[in-house]
Each structure stands twice: as structure tokens, then as C-alpha cells.
C-alpha positions as CSV (number, residue, x, y, z in Angstrom):
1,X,-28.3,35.8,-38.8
2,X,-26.2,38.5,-37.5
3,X,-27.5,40.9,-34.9
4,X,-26.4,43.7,-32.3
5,X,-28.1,42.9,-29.4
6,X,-28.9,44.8,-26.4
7,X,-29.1,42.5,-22.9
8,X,-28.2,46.0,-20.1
9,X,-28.4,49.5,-20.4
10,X,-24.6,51.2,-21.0
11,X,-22.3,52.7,-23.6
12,X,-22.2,51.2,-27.4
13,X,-19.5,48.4,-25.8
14,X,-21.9,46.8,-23.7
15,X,-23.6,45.9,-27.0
16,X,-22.6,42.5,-28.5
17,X,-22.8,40.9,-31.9
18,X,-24.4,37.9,-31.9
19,X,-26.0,35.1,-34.3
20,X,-29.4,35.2,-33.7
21,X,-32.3,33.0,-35.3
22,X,-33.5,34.2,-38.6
23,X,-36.5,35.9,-38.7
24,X,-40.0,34.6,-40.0
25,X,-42.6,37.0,-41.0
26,X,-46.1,37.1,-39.6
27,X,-49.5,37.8,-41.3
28,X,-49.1,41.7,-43.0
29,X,-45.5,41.4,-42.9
30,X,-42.5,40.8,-45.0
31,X,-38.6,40.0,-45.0
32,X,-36.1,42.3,-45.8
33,X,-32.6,42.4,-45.7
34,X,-31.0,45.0,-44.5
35,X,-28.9,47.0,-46.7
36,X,-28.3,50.2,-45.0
37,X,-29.4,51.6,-41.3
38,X,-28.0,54.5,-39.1
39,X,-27.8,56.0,-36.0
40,X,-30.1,58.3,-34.2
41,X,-30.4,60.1,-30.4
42,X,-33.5,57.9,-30.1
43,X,-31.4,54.5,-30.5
44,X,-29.0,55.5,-27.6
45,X,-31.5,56.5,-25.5
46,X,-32.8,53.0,-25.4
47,X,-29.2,51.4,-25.5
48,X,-28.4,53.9,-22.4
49,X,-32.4,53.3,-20.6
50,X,-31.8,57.4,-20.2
51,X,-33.5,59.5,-18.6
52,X,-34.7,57.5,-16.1
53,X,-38.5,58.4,-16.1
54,X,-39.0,57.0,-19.0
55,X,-38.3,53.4,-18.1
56,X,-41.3,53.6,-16.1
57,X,-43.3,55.0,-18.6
58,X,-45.9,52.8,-20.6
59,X,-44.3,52.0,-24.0
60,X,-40.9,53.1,-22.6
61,X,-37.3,51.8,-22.1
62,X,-38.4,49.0,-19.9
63,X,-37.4,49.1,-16.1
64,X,-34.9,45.9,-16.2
65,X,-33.9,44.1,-18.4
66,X,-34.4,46.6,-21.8
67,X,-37.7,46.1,-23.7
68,X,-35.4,46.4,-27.0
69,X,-33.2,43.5,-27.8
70,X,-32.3,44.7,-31.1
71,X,-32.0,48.9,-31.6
72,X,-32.1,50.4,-34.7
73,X,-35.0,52.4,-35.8
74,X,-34.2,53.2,-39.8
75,X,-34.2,50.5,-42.1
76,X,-33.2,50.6,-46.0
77,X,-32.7,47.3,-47.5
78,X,-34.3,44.9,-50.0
79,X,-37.7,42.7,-50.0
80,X,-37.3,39.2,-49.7
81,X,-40.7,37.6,-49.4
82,X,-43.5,38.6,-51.3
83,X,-46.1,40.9,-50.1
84,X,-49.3,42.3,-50.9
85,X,-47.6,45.0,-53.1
86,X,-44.1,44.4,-52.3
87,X,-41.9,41.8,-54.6
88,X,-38.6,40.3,-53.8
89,X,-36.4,42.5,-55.0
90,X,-38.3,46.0,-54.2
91,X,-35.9,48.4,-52.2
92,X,-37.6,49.8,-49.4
93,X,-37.1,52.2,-46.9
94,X,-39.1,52.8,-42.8
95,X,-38.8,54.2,-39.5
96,X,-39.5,51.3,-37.0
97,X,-39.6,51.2,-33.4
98,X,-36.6,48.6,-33.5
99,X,-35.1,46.0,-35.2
100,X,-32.7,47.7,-37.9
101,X,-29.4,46.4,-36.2
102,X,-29.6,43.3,-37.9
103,X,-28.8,41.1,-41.5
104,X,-32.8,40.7,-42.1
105,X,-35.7,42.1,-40.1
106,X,-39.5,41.4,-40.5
107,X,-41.4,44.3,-41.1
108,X,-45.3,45.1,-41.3
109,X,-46.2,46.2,-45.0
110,X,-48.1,49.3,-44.2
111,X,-44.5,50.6,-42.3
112,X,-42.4,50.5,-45.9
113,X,-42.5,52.8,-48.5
114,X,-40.4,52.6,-51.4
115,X,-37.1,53.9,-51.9
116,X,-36.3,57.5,-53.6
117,X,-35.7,56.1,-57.0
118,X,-32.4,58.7,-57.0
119,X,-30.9,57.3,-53.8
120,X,-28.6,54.5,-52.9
121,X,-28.9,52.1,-50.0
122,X,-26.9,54.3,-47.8
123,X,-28.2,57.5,-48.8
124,X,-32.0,56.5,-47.9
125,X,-30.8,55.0,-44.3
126,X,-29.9,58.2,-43.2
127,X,-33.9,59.8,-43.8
128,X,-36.8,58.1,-41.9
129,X,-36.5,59.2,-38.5
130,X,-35.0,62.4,-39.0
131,X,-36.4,63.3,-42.2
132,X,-39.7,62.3,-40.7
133,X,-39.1,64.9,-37.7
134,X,-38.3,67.6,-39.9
135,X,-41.0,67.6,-41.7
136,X,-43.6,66.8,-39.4
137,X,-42.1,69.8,-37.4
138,X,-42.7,72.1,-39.9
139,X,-45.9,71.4,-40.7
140,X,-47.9,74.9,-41.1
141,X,-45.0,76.8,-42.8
142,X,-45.9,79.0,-45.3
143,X,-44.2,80.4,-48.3
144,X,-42.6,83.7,-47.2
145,X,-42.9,83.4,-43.5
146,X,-39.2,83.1,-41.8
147,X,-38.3,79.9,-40.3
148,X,-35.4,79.6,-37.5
149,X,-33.5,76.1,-36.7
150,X,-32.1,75.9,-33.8
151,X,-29.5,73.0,-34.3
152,X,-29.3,73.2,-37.9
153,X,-25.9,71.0,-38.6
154,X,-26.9,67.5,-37.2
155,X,-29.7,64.9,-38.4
156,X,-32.8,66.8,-38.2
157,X,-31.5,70.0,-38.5
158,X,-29.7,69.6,-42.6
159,X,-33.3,68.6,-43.5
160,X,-35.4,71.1,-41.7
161,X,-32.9,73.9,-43.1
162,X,-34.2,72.1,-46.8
163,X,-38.0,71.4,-46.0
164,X,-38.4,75.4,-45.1
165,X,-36.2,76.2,-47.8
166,X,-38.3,74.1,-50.2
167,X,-42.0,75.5,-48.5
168,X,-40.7,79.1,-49.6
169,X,-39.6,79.7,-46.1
170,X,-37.0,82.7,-45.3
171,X,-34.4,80.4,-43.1
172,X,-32.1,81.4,-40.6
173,X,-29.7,78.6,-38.9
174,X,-28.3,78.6,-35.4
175,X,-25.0,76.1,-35.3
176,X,-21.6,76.4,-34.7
177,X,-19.0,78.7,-37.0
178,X,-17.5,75.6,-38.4
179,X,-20.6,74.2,-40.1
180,X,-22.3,77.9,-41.1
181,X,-21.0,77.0,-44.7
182,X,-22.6,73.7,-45.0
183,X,-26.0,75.6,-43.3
184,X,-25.8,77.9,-46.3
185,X,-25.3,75.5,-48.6
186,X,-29.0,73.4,-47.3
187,X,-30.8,76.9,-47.7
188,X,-30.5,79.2,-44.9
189,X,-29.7,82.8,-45.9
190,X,-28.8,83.6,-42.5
191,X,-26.4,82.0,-39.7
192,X,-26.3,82.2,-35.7
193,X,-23.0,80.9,-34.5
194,X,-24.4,79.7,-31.1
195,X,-21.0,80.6,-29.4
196,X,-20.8,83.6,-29.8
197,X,-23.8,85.0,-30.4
198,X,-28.1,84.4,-28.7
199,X,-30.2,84.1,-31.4
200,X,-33.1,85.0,-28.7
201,X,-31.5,88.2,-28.4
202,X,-30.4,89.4,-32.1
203,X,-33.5,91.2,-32.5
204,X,-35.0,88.7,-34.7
205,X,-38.2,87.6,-34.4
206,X,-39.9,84.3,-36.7
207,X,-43.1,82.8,-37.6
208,X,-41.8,79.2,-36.8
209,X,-38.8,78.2,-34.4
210,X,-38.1,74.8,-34.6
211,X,-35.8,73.8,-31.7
212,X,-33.7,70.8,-32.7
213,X,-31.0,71.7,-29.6
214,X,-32.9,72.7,-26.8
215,X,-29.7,75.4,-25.9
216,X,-31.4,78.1,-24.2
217,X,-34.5,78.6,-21.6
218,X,-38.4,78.3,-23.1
219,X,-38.7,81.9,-22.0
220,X,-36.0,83.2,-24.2
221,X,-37.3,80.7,-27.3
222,X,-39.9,82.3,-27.0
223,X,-38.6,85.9,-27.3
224,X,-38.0,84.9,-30.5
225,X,-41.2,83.5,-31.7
226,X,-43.8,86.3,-33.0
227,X,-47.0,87.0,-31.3
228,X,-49.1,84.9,-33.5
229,X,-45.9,82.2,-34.3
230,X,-45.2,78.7,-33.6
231,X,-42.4,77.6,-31.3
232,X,-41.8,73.5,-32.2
233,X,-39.6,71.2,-30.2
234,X,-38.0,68.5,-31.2
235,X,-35.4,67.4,-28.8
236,X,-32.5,69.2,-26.3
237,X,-29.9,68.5,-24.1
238,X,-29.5,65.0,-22.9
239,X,-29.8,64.4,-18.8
240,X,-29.9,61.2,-16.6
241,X,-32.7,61.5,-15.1
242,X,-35.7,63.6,-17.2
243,X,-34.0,65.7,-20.0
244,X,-34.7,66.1,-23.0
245,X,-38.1,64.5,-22.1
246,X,-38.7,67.4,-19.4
247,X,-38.1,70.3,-21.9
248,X,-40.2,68.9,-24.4
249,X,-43.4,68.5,-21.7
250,X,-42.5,72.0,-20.3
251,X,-43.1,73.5,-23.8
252,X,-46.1,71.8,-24.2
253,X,-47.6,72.7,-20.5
254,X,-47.1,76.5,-21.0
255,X,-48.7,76.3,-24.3
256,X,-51.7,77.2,-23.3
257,X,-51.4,79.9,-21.0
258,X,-49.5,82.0,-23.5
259,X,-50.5,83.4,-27.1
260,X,-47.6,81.6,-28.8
261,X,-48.4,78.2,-29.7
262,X,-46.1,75.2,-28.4
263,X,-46.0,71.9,-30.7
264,X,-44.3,68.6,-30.5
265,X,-42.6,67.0,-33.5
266,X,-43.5,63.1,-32.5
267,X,-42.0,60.7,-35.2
268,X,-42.4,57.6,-33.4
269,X,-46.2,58.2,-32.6
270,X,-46.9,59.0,-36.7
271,X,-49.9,57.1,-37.1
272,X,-49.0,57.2,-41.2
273,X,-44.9,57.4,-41.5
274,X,-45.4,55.5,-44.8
275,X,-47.2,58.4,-46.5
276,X,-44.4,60.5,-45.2
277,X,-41.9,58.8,-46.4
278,X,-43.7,58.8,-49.5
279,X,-44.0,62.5,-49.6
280,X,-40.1,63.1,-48.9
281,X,-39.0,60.9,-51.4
282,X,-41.3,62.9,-54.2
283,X,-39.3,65.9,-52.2
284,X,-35.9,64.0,-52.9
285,X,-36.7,62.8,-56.8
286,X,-37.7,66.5,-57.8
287,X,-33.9,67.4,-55.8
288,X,-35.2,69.4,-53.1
289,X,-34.2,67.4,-50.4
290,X,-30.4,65.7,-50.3
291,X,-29.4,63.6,-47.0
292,X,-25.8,64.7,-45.5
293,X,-24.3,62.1,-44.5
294,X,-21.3,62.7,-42.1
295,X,-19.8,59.1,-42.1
296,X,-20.3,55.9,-43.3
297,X,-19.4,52.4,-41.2
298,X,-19.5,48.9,-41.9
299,X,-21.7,46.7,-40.2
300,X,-19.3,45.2,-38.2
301,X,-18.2,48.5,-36.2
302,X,-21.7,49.4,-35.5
303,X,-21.1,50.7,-32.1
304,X,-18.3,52.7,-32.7
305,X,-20.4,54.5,-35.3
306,X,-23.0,55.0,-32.1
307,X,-20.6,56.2,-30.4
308,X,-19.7,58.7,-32.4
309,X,-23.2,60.2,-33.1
310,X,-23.7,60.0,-29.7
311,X,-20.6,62.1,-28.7
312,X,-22.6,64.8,-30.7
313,X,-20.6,66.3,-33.5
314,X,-21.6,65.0,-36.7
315,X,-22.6,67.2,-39.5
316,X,-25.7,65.6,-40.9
317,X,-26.0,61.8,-40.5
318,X,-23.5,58.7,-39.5
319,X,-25.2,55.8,-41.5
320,X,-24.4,52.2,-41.5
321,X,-24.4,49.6,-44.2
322,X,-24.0,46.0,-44.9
């Protein structure tokens, strides 16, 4: 089979498309052939080894050569061996820890949920890991409370702006001028152009702050959050040698000294992504969650669709499909 394959740590060219032996499943697991994948900042971290720390961290990049041959963390395809439950023929969707850059991919059962019955290959590609963050992260939200996403235009943020909407959440959205309509559009009844304006200085203040873009100080995120409220990270700027990694665990270390609580929205440790995914497709099939996808590649130019998510202006998703 066909496979992107990973052998050193660079940009999306130092990637290289390769035939590969077919994969044969183990005990609990099946084949499925990719259909549909896409891009996320977790895939180029691993395809860049960046930051640094943590390819000396246990579970991490890997120090040399990279621990992931094949990237690619969402998955939508089609079952071809028989399962358990699962029947040739069942679409399927996950969030792996690699793998999805490839024609087929052996995947443990208990990892794939079906697809929402109202979405195509393409469409469901574009969900697990961000969907998965975005909801995870706003776990707690109550109907009526206000809600503010900080990054509200890319991946996670077009869902989050939905989940809060659809928990009865009040939602304001910080993002650039040029994507304020599409903001409005997921939900949010308010918008923060980030350029010209500090959302931790409007005079606003929230129940939950979800902080997708990691653009301004803890301290001043947290000006933001109310006495009793929840400030969530999910990612920030990207950096060589610690970031976003180091905002993240900075939130998290002041969390206890101060009133307002500090979470972190951890997709990849989920112990149960399947029931997740389960509970966003019921979310998509009753229409209140709808994936935006930016743009849409063929296989074959795999890295230039990295590339492009990776330069950071997509609105929504950049998917992949096969």
C-alpha cells in the first residue's frame, strides 16, 4: 500500500510517499481503508519533533530517529475485516495516535465509532481530534453561562463556538475581522477582532474561557475569567524549544494557588474517545454540530495540504481524502 512516511524531523517535503507492506490486523483489531483523514497541529508537531522537550519526554516525539513512521491521527474510512461488531462495509470514524496517512490502517475496535449517519467520508475526517478537544474542553458549561473562544476560526475553535452554542451557552469569539462572519454564523453573538481589540481588557468577564490560541499572558486570561470561572487551554503559539507545551503546564501550575480554576483539554490521553465520538455524532445527526472544512486535497498532495494548515490560516478544517 501507499503511505506518507516520516524517516527525520522537517517541513511537509521531507516526508516521502512510499509503498509500504499492507497491514495485518492483530487480536481486537480490524482493517480499514482509509477514505478520508486530515490535518491537525498535533501531526506537525511530530513531523517537525517541535518543541524540543518533548522528544525527551516518555510517550513523546522520540529523540532520533521519530517514534512515528506514519502521521496522521484522524481516520474516516471503511471496515474491511470483520470484527466483533464491526462488518466489512461499516463506515467508521477515530482519533488515533498515528497511522491515518496511509491506503489501509489496522485499528483496535474499541478506538472506532461509527460514522454520523448524515456525513460523508470527508466531512467526518475533519472531527475526531478537534471535535474531541472542543468538547472535552467544555465540559462543565451550563445553559446560560457565557462562554469565550479564544481562536474561534480554525479546527477546534468552529466546533467549540457550536458545542457552547448547543449547551445553551452565551458565546463570544475572538478571531480575526475577516472570519467574524463565519464566527456568527457557528453561534457566537458576539465577536473580538484580536487586532484590534484585547478581549482581556473589553470589560467582559465569562464563566468559561476556552483558549484555543494561546495570544495573550495567563495573567490577562485570567482577567477575563469570573471569580468562580473556568479558564481551559487547549493549545498557543508554537516555539522550538517548549511552547505551546510550556503555556499549557504554566496554566495548570498556578491553578491552584488562585480561585479560578485551570483545566487542560487532553484528547490524546481520552481514556474513552469512542464514546465521544459517539456523543458528537448524536450532536451532528440532530444538526447541531456541522464540520467547516476550509479545503479539501487529494491524497497524493498530502503535504502540501500540511503545509498549509501548518502556515495557520485556515478557517475550519483542511481534510484529505482518497
Amino acid at each position: 500500500m501507499k503511505a506518507l512516511v516520516q524517516h527525520v524531523y522537517g517541513a511537509a517535503d521531507s516526508l516521502t510517499f512510499e509503498d509500504v507492506p499492507d497491514p495485518v490486523p492483530a487480536d481486537g483489531e480490524v482493517l480499514v481503508r482509509m477514505r478520508a483523514t486530515s490535518v491537525n497541529p498535533y501531526d506537525w508537531h511530530f513531523m517537525r519533533g517541535e518543541p524540543y522537550v518533548a522528544r525527551l519526554m516518555p510517550g513523546g516525539f522520540g529523540l532520533r530517529p521519530p517514534r512515528a513512521a506514519i502521521l496522521g491521527c484522524d481516520l474516516a474510512g471503511r471496515v474491511e475485516t470483520a470484527g466483533a461488531s464491526l462488518r466489512p462495509g461499516d463506515d467508521v470514524y477515530a482519533l488515533l495516535p498515528h497511522g491515518a496517512y496511509a491506503e489501509y490502517v489496522c485499528v483496535r475496535e474499541d478506538l472506532l465509532a461509527p460514522m454520523p449517519a448524515n456525513l460523508t467520508h470527508e466531512q467526518a475526517a475533519a472531527m475526531p481530534m478537534a471535535a474531541v478537544t472542543a468538547l472535552l474542553a467544555l465540559r462543565g458549561v451550563e445553559a446560560g453561562q457565557r462562554v469565550l473562544v479564544n481562536g474561534a476560526s480554525g479546527g477546534v475553535g468552529t466546533f467549540a463556538v457550536q458545542l457552547a452554542k448547543a449547551l445553551g451557552a452565551q458565546v463570544d469569539a475572538v478571531c480575526g475581522a475577516a472570519n467574524a462572519g463565519l464566527a456568527r454564523s457557528l453561534g457566537a453573538e458576539h465577536v473580538v477582532d484580536y487586532r484590534s481589540a484585547d478581549f482581556t481588557r473589553g470589560g467582559r468577564s465569562y464563566d468559561f474561557v476556552l483558549d484555543i490560541a494561546g495570544s495573550r499572558s495567563l495573567p490577562a486570561c485570567r482577567r477575563a475569567v469570573r471569580p468562580d470561572g473556568t479558564f481551559v487551554v487547549v493549545g498557543g503559539q508554537a516555539g522550538r524549544w517548549l511552547q505551546p507545551a510550556g503555556h499549557a503546564f504554566a496554566a495548570l501550575a498556578a491553578g491552584p494557588f488562585v480561585r479560578r480554576r485551570a483545566v487542560l483539554a487532553d484528547a490524546v490521553g481520552c481514556q474513552d474517545k469512542k464514546a465521544v465520538l459517539a456523543e458528537l455524532a448524536a450532536l451532528v445527526e440532530r444538526g447541531a454540530l456541522t464540520p467547516v472544512i476550509d479545503r479539501s486535497y487529494p491524497f497524493d498532495d498530502l503535504r502540501a495540504a500540511i503545509a498549509y494548515q501548518e502556515a495557520g490560516h485556515a478557517k475550519g478544517k483542511v481534510v484529505v481524502t482518497r
